[in-house]
PAPA-758579 format. One record per residue (C-alpha): residue in one letter; x, y, z. Coordinates in steps of 0.05 Angstrom, whole numbers, padded with zeros to 5 digits. Each point is the difference from the previous one (the first is absolute). Example, Ala and Ser with C-alpha at 12.3 -4.5 7.8 and 13.67 -1.06 7.14 Angstrom:
BEGIN
@res=a	east=00246	north=-00090	up=00156
@res=s	east=00027	north=00069	up=-00013
end
This chain:
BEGIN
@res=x	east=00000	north=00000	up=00000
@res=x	east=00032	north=00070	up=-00018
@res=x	east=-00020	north=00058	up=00043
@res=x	east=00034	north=00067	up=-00026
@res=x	east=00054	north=-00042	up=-00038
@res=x	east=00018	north=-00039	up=00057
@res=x	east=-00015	north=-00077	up=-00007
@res=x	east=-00008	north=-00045	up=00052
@res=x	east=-00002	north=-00080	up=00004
@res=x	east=-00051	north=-00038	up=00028
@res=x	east=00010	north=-00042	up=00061
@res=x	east=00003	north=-00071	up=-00031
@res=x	east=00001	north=-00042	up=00064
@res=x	east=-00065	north=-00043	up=00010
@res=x	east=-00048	north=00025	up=00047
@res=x	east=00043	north=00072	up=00003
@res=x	east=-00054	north=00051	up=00007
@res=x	east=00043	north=00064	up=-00029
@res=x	east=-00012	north=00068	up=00023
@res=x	east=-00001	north=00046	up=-00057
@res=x	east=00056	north=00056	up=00006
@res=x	east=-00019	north=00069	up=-00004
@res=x	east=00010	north=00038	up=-00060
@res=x	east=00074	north=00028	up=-00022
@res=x	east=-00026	north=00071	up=00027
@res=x	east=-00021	north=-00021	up=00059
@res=x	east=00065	north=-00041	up=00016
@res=x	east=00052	north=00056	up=-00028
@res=x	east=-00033	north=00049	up=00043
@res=x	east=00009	north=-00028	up=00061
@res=x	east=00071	north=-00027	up=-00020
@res=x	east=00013	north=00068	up=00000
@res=x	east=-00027	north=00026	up=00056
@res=x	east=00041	north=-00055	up=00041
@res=x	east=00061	north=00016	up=-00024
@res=x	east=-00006	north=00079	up=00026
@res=x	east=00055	north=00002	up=00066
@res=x	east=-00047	north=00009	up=00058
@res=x	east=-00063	north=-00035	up=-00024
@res=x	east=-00003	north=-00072	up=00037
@res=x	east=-00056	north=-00040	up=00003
@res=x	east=-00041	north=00031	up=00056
@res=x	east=00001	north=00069	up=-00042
@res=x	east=-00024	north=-00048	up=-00067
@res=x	east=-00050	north=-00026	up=00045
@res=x	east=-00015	north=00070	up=00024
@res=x	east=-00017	north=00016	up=-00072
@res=x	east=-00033	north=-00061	up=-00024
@res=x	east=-00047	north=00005	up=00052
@res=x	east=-00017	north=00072	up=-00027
@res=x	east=-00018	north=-00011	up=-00076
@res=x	east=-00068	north=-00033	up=-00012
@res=x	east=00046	north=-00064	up=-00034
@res=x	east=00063	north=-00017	up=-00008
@res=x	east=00005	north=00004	up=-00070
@res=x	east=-00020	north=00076	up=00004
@res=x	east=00069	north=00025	up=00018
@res=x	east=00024	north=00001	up=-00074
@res=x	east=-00051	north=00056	up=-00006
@res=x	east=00025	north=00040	up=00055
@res=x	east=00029	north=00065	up=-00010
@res=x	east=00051	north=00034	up=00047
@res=x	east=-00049	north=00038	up=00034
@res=x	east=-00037	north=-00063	up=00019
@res=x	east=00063	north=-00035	up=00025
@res=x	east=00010	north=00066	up=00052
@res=x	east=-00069	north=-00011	up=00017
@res=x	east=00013	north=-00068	up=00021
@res=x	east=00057	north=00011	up=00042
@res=x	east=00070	north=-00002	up=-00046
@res=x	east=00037	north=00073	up=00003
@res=x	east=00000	north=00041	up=-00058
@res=x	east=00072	north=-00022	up=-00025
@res=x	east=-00018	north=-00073	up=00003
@res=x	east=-00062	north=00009	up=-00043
@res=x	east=00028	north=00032	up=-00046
@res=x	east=00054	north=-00044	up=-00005
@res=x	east=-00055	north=-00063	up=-00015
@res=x	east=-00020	north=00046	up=-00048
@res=x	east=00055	north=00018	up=-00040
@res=x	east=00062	north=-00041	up=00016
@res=x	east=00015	north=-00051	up=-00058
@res=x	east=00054	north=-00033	up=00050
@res=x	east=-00059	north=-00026	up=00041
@res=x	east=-00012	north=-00046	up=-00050
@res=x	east=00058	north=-00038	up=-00001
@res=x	east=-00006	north=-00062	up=00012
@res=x	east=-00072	north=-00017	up=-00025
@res=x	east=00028	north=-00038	up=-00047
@res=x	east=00013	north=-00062	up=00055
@res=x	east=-00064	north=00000	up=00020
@res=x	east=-00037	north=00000	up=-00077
@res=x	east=00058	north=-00055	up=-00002
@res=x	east=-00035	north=-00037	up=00051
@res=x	east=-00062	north=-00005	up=-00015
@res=x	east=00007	north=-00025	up=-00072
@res=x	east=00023	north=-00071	up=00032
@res=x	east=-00058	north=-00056	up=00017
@res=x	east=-00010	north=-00011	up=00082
@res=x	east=00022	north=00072	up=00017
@res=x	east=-00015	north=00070	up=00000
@res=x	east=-00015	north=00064	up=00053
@res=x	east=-00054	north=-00004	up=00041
@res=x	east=-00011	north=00084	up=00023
@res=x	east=-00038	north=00020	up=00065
@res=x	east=-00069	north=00017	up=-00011
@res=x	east=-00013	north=-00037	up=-00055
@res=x	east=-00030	north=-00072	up=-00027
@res=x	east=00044	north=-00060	up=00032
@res=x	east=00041	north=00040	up=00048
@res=x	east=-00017	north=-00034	up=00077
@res=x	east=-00038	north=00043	up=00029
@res=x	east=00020	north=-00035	up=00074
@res=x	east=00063	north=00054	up=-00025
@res=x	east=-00030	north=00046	up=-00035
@res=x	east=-00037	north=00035	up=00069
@res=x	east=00063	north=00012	up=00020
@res=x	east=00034	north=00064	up=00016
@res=x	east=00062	north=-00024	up=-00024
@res=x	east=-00012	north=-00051	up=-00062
@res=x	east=00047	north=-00003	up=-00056
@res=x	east=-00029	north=00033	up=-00052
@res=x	east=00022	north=-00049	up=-00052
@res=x	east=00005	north=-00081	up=00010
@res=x	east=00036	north=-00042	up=-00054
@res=x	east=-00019	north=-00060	up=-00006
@res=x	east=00025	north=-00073	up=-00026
@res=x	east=-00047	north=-00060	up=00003
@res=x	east=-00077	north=-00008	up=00017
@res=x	east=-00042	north=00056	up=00019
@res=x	east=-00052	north=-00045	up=00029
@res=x	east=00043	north=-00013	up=00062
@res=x	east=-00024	north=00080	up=00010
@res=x	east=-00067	north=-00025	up=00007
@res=x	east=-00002	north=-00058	up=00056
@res=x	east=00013	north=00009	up=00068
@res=x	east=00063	north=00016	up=00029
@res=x	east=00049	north=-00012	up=00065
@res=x	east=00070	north=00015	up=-00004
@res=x	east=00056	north=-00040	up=00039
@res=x	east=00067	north=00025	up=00018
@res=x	east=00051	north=-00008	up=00045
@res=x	east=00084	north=-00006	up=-00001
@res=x	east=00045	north=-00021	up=-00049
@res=x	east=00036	north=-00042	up=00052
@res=x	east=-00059	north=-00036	up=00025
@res=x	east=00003	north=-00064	up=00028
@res=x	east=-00014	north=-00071	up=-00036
@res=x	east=-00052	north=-00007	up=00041
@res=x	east=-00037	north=00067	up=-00016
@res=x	east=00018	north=-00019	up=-00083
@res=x	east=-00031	north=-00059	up=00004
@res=x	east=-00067	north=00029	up=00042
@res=x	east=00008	north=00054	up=-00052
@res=x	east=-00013	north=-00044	up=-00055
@res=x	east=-00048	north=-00034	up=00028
@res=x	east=-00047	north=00052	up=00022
@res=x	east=00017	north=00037	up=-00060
@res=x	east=-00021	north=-00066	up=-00044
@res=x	east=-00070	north=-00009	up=00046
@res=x	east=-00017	north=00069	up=00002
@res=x	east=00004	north=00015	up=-00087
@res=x	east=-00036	north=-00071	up=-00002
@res=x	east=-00057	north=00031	up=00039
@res=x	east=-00003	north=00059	up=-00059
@res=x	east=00044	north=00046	up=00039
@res=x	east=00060	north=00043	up=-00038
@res=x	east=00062	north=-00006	up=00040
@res=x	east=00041	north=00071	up=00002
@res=x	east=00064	north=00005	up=00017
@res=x	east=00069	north=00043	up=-00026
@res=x	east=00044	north=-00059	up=-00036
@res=x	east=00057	north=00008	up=00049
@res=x	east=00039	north=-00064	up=00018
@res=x	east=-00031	north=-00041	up=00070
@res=x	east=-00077	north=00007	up=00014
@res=x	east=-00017	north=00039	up=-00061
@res=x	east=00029	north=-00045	up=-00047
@res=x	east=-00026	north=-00067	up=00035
@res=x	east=-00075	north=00038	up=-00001
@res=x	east=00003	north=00016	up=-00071
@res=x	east=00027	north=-00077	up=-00009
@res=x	east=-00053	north=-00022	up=00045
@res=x	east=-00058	north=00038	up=-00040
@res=x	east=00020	north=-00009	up=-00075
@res=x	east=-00007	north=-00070	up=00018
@res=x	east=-00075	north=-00007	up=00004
@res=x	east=-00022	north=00070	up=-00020
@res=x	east=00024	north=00073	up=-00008
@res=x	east=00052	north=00045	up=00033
@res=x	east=00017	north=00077	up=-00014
@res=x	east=00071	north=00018	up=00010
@res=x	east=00009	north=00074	up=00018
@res=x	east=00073	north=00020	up=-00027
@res=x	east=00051	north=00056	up=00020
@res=x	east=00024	north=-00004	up=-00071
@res=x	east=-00027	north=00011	up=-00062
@res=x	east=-00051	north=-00051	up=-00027
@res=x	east=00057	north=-00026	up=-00042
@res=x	east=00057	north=-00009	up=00044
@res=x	east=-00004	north=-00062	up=00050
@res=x	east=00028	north=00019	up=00064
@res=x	east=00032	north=-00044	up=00034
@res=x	east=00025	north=-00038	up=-00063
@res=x	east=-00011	north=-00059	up=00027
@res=x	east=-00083	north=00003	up=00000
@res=x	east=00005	north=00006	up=-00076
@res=x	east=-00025	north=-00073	up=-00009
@res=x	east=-00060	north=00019	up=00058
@res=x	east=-00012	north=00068	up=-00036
@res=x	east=-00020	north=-00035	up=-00066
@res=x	east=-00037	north=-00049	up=00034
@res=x	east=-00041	north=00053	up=00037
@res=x	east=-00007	north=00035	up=-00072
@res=x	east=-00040	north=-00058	up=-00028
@res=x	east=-00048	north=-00017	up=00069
@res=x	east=00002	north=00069	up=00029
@res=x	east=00034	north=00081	up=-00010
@res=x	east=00062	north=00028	up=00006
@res=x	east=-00015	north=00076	up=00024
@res=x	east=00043	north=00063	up=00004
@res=x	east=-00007	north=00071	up=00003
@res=x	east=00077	north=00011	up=-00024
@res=x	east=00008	north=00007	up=-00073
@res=x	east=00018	north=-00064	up=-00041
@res=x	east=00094	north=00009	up=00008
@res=x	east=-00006	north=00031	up=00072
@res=x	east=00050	north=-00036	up=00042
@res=x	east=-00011	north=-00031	up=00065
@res=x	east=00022	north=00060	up=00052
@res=x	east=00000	north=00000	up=00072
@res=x	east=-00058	north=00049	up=00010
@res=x	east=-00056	north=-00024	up=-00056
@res=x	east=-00012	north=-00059	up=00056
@res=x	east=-00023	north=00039	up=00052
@res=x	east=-00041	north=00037	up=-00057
@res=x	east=-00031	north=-00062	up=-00030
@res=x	east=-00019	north=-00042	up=00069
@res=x	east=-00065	north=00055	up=00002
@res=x	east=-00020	north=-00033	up=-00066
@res=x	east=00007	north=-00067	up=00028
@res=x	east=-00039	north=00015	up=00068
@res=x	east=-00059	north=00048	up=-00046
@res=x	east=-00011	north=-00054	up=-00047
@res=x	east=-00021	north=-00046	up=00051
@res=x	east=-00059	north=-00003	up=00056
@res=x	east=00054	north=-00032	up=00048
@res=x	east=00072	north=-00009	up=00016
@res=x	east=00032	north=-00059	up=00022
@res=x	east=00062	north=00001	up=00040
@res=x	east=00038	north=-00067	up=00008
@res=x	east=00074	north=00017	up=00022
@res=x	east=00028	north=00066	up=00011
@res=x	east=00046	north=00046	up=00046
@res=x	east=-00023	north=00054	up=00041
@res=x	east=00039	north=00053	up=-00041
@res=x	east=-00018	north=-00023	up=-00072
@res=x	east=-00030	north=00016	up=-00064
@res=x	east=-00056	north=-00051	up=00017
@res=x	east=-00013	north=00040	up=00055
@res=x	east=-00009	north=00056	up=-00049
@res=x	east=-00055	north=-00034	up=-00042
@res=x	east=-00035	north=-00025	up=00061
@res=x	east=-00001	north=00077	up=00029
@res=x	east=-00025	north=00015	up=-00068
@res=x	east=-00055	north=-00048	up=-00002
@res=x	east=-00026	north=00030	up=00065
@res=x	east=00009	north=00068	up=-00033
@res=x	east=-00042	north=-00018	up=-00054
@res=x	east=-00053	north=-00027	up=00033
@res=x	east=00020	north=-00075	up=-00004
@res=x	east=-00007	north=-00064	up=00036
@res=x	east=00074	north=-00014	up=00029
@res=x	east=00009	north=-00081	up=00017
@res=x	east=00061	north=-00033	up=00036
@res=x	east=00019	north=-00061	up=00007
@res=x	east=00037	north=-00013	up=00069
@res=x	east=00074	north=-00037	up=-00008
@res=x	east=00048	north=-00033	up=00048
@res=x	east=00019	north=00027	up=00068
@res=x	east=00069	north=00028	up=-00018
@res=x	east=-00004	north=00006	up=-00065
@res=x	east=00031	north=00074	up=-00015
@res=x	east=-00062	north=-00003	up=-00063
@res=x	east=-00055	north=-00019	up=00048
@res=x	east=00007	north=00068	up=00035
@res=x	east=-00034	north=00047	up=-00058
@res=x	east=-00060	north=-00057	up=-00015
@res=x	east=-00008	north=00003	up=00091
@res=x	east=00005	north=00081	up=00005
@res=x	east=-00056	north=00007	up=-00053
@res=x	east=-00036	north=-00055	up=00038
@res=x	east=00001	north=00043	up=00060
@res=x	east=-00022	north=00057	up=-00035
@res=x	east=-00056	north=-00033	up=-00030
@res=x	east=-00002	north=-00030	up=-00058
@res=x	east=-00030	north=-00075	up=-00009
@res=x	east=00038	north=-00059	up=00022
@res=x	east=00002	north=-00053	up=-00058
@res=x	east=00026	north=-00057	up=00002
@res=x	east=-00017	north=-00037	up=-00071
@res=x	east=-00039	north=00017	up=-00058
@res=x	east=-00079	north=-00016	up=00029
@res=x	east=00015	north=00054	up=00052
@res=x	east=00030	north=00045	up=-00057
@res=x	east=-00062	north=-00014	up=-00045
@res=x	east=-00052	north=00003	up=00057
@res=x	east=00032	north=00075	up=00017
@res=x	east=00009	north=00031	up=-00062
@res=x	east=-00059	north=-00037	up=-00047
@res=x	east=-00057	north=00046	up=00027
@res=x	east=00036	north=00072	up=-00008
@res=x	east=00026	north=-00021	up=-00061
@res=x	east=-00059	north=-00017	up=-00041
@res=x	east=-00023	north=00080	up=00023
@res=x	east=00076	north=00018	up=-00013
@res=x	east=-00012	north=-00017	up=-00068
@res=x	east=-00054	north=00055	up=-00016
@res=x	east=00023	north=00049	up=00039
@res=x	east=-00067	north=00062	up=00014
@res=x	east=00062	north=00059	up=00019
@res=x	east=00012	north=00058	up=-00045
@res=x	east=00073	north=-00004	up=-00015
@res=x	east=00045	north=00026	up=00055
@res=x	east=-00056	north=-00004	up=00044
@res=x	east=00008	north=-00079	up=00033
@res=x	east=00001	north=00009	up=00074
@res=x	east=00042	north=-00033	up=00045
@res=x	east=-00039	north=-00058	up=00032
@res=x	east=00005	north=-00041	up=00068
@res=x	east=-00012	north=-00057	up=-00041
@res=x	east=00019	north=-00070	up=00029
@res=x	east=00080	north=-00001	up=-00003
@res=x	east=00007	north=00073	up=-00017
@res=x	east=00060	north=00028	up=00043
@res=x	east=-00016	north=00057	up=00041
@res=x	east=00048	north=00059	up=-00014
@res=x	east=00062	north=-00013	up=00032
@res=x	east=00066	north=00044	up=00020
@res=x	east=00039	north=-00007	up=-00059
@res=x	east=00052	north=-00058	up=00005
@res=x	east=00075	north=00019	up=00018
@res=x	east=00045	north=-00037	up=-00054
@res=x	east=00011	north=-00034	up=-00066
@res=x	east=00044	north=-00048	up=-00003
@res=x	east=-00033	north=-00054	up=-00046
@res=x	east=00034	north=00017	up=-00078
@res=x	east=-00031	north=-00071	up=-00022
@res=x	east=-00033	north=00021	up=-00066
@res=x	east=00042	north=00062	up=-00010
@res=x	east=00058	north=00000	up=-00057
@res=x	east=00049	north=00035	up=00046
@res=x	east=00014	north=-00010	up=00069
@res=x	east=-00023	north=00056	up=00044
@res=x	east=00042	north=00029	up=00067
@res=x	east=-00024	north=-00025	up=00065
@res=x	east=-00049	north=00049	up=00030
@res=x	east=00001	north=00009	up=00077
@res=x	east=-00029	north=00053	up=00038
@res=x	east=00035	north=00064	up=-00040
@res=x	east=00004	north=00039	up=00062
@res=x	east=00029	north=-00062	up=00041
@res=x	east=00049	north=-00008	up=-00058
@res=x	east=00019	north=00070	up=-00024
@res=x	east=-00017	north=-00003	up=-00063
@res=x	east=-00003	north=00050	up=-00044
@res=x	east=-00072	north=00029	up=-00016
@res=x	east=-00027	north=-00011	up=-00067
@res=x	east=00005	north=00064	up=-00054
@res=x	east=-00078	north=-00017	up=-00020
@res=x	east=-00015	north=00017	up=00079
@res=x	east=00013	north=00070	up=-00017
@res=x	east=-00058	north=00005	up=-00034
@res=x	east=-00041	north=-00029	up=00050
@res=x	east=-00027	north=00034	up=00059
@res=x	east=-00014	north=-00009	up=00075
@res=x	east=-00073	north=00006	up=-00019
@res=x	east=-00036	north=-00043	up=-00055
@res=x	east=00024	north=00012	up=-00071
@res=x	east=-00040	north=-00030	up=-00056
@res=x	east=00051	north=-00047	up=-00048
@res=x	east=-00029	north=00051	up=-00054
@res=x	east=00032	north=00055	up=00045
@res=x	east=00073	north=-00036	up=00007
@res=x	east=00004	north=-00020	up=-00077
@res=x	east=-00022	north=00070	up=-00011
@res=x	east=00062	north=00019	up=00040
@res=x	east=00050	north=-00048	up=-00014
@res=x	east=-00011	north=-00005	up=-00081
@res=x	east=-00012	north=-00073	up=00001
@res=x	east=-00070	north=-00036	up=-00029
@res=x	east=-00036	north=-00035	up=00059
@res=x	east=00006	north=-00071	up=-00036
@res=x	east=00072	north=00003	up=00015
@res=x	east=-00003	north=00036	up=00079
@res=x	east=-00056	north=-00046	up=00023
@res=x	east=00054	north=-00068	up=00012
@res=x	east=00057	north=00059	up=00033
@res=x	east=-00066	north=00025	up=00046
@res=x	east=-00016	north=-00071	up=00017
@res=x	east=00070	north=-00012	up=00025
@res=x	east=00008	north=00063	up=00032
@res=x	east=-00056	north=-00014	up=00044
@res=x	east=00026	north=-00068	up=00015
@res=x	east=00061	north=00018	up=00021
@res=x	east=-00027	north=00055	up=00049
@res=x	east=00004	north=00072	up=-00035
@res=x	east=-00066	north=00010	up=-00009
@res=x	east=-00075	north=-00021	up=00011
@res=x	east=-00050	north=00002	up=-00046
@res=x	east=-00066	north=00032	up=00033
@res=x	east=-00064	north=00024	up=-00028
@res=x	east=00016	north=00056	up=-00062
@res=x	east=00070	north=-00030	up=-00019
@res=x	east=00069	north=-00009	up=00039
@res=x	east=00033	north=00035	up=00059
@res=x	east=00067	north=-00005	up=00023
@res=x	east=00013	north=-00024	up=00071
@res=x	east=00073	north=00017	up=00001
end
């Protein structure tokens, strides 16, 4: 089908319901508002929520654009700035291949589960089957160093619960995410959340599992096909992998780790958070028992997991919220809001290893150059990319550790220093 000279194939795989892509327009105009310095995705979001449709921001003018919240220069930059184009090109690229495309917020096929959030990516590329969107969905994570004992329950539960009809989520790291999306892809579907491009199989190792998930599931991203794995998309991309889902499971993890993250996430967002309790001095056991405390749901196989999460899900699934209007719920599991955590140590599914991160004020360290664009008082993340010249995709992973590691809090309105 050509739409304004652009072609795309058809999804060819049997039983693939294919979203159709929005028109070359459409697309190029919100490539290129994207790529303006300052506009992340809670400023897209900001905007899409302000035209009657998506596809009525390639009829904006300047003017309109002011109206909606960008500053004068940035408008007319959409407006006039060839350079904002660059790049397009990868993404008509894309879509011209069966099994794959760009799904774009607000429009047919994109989940809504993510699309009534604040924060969703405004673009999704895809590889695979876009029917996994439409079935119910728990995501499992936990460390890359888990135990055999937690692979093997991994697999397991992961195996029972897509049996049921359930879609598996996880982040295709190495441990519990790789033994869930082995467990799932082998009696049903899986969607793998990547930190990488949609073409670039990260670690190398799941390339075998990645194609395998491409023919009984979907590969998803919200980096362009050739971006590299870097240490900060993973933070970025676990808030895909908790809003995709009506619950997280957590199977093995450390107090101070990026599991941590998605599960705080989850709770964030209005989610179910799950935990399955480990071994009495097991260092991984403490992060699955601290959430326990703080209430989410003990679970201990995959009846309690589908028991928990079958009934919210179903409703999950046809969501009644305006988008970036989902309140936070005391749903069963849900995580009350919790002092943020002191550390992150865990650098499982991260391509680089990251510094140990103690107590900065115990340790000395140096404060962070992004803190000086943070206050004492709540400043919005529009606010500090505003001030520090850096799009909010790339300062929400550096925020996220920042609070971990004890300079700041996040509070109602945006994020305060507290040193």
């Amino acid at each position: 089908m050509s739409m304004d000279g652009l072609t795309y194939a058809p999804d060819s795989s049997d039983g693939n319901s294919a979203a159709p892509h929005p028109d070359r327009s459409t697309l190029l105009a919100w490539w290129r508002l994207r790529s303006i310095s300052g506009v992340g995705n809670i400023a897209l979001n900001e905007i899409r929520s302000g035209l009657t449709a998506p596809e009525a921001l390639s009829q904006c003018s300047p003017r309109d654009l002011i109206q909606l919240g960008l500053k004068p220069e940035q408008a007319d930059r959409w407006h006039n700035d060839a350079a904002l184009s660059r790049g397009f090109e990868v993404l008509e690229d894309w879509c011209q291949h069966p099994n794959q495309g760009v799904l774009l917020a607000g429009t047919a096929g994109y989940p809504e589960s993510l699309n009534i959030l604040r924060d969703a990516p405004i673009f999704l590329w895809y590889r695979g089957n876009l029917n996994a969107l439409q079935q119910p969905t728990i995501a499992m994570v936990g460390s890359r160093g888990a135990s055999a004992s937690a692979l093997d329950w991994t697999i397991d539960t992961a195996a029972e619960l897509a049996s049921a009809g359930m879609v598996v989520v996880s982040g295709l790291a190495l441990g519990i995410d790789g033994a869930a999306h082995r467990g799932a892809v082998s009696t049903g579907a899986t969607i793998a959340v990547m930190g990488t491009g949609p073409d670039i199989i990260y670690p190398a190792k799941h390339r075998s599992l990645a194609a395998s998930i491409t023919e009984h599931g979907l590969l998803l991203s919200e980096f362009s096909p050739g971006t590299k794995a870097q240490a900060r998309h993973f933070p970025s991309r676990n808030r895909i992998i908790s809003g995709l889902s009506s619950a997280t499971v957590v199977v093995e993890a450390g107090i101070k780790s990026g599991t941590m993250i998605t599960a705080r996430m989850a709770a964030d967002q209005g989610r179910d958070v799950l935990a399955v309790p480990g071994a009495l001095g097991n260092p991984l056991s403490r992060g699955p028992h601290q959430l326990i405390r703080e209430g989410a749901l003990l679970v201990e196989n995959a009846q309690h997991i589908l028991e928990a999460t079958l009934s919210t899900s179903m409703a999950f699934q046809q969501p009644h919220q305006q988008p970036h209007q989902k309140q936070k719920q005391q749903l069963p599991g849900h995580i009350p809001q919790q002092p943020a955590l002191t550390g992150f140590t865990d650098t499982a599914e991260n391509p680089s290893h990251a510094q140990s991160t103690n107590d900065p004020a115990k340790s000395g360290a140096e404060a962070p150059e992004l803190l000086t664009h943070i206050d004492f008082n709540p400043t919005p993340v529009d606010v500090i990319a505003l001030r520090s010249a850096r799009p909010i995709s790339e300062l929400l992973g550096e925020l996220l550790m920042l609070e971990l590691e004890g300079w700041l809090l996040q509070a109602p309105g945006g994020y305060c220093r507290v040193r």
